[in-house]
LUMSETI-313562 format. One record per residue: residue number from 1; residue in one letter; x, y, z of N, C-alpha, C in turn. Coordinates in Angstrom, 1 decimal. Layout:
{pt NUM, 'A', {X, Y, Z}, {X, Y, Z}, {X, Y, Z}},
...
// end
This chain:
{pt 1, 'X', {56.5, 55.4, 196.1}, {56.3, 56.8, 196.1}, {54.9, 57.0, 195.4}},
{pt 2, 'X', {54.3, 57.6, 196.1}, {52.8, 57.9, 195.4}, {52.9, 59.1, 194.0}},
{pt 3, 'X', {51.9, 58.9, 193.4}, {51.8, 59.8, 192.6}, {51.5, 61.2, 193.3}},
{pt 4, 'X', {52.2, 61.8, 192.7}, {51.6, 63.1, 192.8}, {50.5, 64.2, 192.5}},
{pt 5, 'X', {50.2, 63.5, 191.5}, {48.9, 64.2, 190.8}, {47.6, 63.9, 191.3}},
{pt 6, 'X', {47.9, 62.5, 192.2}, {46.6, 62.0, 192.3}, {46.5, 62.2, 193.8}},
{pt 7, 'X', {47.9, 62.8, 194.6}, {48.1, 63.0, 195.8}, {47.4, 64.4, 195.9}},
{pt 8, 'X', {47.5, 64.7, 195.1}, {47.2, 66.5, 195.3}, {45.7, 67.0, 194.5}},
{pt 9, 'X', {45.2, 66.1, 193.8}, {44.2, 66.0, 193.2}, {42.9, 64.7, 193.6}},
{pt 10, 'X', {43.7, 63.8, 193.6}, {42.6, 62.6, 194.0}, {42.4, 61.6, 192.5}},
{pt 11, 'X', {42.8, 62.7, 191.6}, {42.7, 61.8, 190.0}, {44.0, 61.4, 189.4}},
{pt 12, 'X', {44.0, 60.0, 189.4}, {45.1, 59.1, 188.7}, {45.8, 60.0, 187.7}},
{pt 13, 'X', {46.9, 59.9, 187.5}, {47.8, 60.3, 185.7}, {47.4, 59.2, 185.5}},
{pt 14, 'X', {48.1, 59.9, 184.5}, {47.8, 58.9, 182.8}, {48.5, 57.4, 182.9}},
{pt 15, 'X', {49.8, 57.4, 183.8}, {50.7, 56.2, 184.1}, {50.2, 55.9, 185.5}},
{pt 16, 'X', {49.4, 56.3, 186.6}, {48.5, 55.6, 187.3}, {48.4, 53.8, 187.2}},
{pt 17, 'X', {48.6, 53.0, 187.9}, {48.8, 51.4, 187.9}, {49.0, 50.8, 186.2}},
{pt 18, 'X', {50.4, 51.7, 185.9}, {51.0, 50.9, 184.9}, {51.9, 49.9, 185.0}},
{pt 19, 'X', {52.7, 50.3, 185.9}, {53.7, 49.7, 186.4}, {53.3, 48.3, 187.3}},
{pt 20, 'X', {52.1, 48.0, 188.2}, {51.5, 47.0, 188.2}, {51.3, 46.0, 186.8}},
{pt 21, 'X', {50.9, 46.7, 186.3}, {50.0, 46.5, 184.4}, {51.2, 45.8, 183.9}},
{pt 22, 'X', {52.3, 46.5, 183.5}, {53.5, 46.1, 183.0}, {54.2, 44.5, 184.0}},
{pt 23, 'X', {54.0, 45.1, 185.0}, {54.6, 43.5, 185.6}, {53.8, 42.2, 185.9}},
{pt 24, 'X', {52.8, 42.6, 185.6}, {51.6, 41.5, 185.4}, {51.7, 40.7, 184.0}},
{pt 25, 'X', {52.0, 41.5, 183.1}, {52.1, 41.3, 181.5}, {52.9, 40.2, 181.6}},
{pt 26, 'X', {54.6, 40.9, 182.0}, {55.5, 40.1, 182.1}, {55.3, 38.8, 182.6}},
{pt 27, 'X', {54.8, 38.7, 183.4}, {54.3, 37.3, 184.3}, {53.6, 36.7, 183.3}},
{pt 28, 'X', {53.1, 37.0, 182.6}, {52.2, 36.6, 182.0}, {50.7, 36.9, 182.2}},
{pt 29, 'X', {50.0, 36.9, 183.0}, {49.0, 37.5, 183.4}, {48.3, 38.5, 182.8}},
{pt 30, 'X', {47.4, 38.3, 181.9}, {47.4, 39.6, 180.5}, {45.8, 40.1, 181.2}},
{pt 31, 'X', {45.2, 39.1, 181.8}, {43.7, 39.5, 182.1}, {43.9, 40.5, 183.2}},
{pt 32, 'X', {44.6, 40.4, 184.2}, {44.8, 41.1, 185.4}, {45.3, 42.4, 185.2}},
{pt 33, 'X', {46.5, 42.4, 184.1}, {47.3, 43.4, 183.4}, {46.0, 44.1, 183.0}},
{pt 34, 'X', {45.4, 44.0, 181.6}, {44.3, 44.4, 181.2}, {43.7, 45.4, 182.3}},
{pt 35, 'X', {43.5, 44.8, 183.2}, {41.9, 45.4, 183.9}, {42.9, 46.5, 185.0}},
{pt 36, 'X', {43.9, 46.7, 185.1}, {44.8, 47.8, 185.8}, {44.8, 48.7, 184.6}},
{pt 37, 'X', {45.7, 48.6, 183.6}, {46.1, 49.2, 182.3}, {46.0, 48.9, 180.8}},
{pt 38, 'X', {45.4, 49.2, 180.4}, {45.5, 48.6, 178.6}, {47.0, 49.1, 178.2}},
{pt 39, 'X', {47.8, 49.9, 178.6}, {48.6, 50.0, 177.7}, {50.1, 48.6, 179.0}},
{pt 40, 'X', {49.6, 48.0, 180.0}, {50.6, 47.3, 180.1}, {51.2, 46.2, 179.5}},
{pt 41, 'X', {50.6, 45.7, 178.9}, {50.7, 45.1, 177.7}, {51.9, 45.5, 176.4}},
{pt 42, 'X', {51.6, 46.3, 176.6}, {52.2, 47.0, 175.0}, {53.5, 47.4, 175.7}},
{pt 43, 'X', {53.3, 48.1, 177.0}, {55.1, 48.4, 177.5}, {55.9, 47.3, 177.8}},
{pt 44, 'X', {55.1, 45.8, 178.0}, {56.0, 45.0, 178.5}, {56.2, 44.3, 177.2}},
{pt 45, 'X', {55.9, 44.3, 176.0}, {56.3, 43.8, 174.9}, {57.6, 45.1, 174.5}},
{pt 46, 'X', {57.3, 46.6, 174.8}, {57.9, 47.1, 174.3}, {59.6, 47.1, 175.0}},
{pt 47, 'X', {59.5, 46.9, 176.2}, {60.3, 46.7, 177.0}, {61.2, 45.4, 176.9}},
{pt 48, 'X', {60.6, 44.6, 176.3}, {61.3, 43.0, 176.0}, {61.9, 43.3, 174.9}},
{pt 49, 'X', {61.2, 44.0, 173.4}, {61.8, 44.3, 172.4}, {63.1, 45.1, 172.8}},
{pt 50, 'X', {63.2, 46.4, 173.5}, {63.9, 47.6, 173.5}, {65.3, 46.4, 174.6}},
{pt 51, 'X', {64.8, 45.4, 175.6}, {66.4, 45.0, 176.2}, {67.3, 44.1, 174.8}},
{pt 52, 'X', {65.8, 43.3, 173.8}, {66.8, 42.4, 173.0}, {67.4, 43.5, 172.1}},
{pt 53, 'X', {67.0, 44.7, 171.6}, {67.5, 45.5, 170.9}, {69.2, 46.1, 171.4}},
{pt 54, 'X', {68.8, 46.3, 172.6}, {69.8, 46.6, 173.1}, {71.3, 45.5, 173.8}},
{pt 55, 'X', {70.7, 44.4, 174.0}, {71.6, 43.3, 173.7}, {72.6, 43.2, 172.6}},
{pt 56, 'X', {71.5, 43.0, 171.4}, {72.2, 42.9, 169.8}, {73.0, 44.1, 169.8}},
{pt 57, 'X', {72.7, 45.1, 169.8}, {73.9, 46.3, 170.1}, {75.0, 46.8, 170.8}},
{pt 58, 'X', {74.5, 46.1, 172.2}, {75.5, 45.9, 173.1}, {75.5, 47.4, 173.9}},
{pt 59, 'X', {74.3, 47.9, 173.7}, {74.3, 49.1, 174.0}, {73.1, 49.2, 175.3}},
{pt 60, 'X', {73.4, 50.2, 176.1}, {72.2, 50.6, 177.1}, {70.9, 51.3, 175.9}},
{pt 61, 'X', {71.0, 52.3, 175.2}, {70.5, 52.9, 174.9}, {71.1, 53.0, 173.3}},
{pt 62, 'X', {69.5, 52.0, 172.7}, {70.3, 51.6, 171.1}, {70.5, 53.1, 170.0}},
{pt 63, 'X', {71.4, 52.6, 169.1}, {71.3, 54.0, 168.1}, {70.3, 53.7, 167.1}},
{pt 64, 'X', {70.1, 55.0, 166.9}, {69.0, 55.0, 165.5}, {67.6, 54.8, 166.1}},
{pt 65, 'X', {67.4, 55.1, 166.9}, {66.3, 54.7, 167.8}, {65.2, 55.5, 167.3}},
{pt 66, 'X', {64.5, 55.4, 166.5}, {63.3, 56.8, 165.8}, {62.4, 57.1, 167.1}},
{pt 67, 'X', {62.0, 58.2, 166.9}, {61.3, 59.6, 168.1}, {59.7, 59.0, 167.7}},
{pt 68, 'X', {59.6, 58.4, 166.3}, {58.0, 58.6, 166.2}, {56.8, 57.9, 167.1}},
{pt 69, 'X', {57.8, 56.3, 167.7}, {57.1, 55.3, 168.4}, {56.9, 56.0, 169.9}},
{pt 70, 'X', {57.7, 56.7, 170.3}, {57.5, 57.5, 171.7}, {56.6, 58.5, 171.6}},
{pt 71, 'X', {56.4, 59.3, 170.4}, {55.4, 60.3, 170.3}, {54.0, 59.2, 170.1}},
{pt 72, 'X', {53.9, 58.3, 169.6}, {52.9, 57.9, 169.1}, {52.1, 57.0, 170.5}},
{pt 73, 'X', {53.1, 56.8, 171.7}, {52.6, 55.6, 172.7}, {52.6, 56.7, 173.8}},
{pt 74, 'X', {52.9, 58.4, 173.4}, {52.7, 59.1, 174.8}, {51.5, 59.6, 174.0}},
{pt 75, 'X', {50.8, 60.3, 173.0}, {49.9, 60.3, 172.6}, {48.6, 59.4, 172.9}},
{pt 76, 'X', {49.0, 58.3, 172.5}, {48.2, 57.2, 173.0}, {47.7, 57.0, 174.4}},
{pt 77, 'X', {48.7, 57.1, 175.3}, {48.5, 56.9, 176.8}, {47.9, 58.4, 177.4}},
{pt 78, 'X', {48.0, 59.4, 177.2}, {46.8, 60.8, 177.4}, {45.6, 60.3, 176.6}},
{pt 79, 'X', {45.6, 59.8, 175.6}, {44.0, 60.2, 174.7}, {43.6, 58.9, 175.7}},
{pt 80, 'X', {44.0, 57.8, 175.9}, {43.6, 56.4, 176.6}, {43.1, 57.5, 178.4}},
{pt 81, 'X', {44.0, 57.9, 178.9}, {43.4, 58.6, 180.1}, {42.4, 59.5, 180.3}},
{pt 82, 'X', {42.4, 60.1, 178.9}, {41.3, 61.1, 178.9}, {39.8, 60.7, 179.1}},
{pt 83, 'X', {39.8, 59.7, 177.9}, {38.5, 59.1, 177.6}, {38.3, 57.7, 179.3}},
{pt 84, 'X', {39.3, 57.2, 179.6}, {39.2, 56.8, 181.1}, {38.7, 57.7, 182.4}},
{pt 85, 'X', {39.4, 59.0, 182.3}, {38.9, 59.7, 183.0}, {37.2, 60.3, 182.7}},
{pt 86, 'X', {37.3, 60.9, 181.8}, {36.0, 60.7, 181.4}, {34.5, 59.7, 181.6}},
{pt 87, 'X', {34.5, 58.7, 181.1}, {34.1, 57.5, 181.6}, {33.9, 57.2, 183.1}},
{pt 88, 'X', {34.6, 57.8, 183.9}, {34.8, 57.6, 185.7}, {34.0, 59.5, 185.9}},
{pt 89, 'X', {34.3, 60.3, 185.3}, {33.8, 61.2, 186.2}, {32.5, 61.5, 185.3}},
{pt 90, 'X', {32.4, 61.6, 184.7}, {31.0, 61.4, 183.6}, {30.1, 60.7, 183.7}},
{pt 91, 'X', {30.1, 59.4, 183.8}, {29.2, 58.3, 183.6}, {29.1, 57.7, 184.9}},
{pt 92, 'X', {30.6, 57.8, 185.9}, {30.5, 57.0, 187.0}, {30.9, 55.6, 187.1}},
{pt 93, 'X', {31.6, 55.3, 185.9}, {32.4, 53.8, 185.5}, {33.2, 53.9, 186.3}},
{pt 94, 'X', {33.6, 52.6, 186.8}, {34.6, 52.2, 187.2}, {36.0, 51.9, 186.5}},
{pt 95, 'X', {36.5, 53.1, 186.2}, {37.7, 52.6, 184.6}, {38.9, 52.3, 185.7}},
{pt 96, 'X', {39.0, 53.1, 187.6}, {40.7, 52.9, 187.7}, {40.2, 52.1, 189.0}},
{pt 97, 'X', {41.0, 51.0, 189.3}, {40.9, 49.8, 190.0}, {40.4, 50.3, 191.4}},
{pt 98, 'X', {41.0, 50.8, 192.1}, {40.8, 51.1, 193.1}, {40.5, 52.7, 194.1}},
{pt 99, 'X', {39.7, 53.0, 192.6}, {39.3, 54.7, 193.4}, {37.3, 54.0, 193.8}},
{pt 100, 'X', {36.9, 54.9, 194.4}, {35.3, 55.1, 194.5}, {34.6, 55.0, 194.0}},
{pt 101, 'X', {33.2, 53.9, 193.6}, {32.6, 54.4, 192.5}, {31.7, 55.9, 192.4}},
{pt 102, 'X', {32.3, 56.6, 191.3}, {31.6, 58.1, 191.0}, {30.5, 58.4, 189.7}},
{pt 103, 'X', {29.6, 59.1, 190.5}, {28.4, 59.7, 190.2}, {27.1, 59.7, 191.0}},
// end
């Protein structure tokens, strides 16, 4: 399914080739991951953490789970797209893999 935003716009979201990013990570492949997403890295560690967590508890969805790490990695992933977007329509960088170079 395509994004939407970028379907009706032309400009990636913020989760734009994460999901590539994240399964590259897993593989191991951190340079490839890297150059799709900076933050796939960090989901596929967070994602390894959050299944063993959820093992030890036995639970889908562990308790006591604190709100601040989700506020703090959706925060993160806008201010990361901002300054990406920026960078691409601004300067004309190449920040998302496979759009045009612009400027």
């Amino acid at each position: 399914m395509p994004c939407p935003l970028r379907a009706l716009s032309g400009i990636p979201c913020p989760t734009c080739f994460l999901t590539r990013s994240t399964s590259l990570a897993l593989q191991g492949d951190f340079t490839s991951s890297l150059q799709l997403h900076s933050f796939g890295p960090l989901t596929a560690g967070a994602l390894v953490a959050w299944s063993l967590w959820s093992f030890q508890q036995q639970r889908l969805l562990p308790q006591q789970l604190p709100a601040w790490p989700l506020a703090a990695m959706g925060s993160g992933l806008v201010t990361y797209w901002a300054v990406r977007l920026g960078l691409y329509l601004g300067l004309g960088w190449q920040t998302f893999p496979d759009l045009p170079v612009h400027g």
